[in-house]
N, C-alpha and C positions, 0 to 999 in steps of 0.2 A: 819241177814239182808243182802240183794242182791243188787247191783245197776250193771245198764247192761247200756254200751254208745250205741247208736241207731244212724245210721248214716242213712240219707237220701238225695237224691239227690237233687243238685240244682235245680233242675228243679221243683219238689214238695217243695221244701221249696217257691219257687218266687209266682207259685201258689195259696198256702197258704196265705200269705204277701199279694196277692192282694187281695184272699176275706175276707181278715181281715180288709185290707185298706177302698174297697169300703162302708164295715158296718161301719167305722167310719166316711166315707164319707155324707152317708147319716144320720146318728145322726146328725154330724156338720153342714151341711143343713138345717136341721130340726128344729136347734137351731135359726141359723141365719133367717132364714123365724117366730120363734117365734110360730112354731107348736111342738115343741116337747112336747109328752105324750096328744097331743089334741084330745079330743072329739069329736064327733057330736054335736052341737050346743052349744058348749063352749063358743065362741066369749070372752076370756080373754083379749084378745090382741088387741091394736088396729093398725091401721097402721104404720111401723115403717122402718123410711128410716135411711141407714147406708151408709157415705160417708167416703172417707178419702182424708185430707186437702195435 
């Protein structure tokens, strides 16, 4: 068995880190709007307001 350290530049790690960001970006959106995994004419959900006190 071989293991090999792999160094890569900041520059591609930061990159990286945002489009990983943004995909979790838009999941947590998705959640928060109460669209996630929806349909065409699913209509699950109904309007749903989120404040904070």
């Amino acid at each position: 068995m071989y293991a090999y350290l792999m160094k890569i530049e900041n520059e591609f790690y930061t990159e990286d880190q945002q489009m990983i960001q943004s995909e979790v970006d838009r999941f947590d959106s998705a959640i928060k709007r109460g669209t996630l995994d929806e349909k065409a004419g699913d209509n699950r959900y109904s309007k749903i307001n989120i404040t904070q006190s």
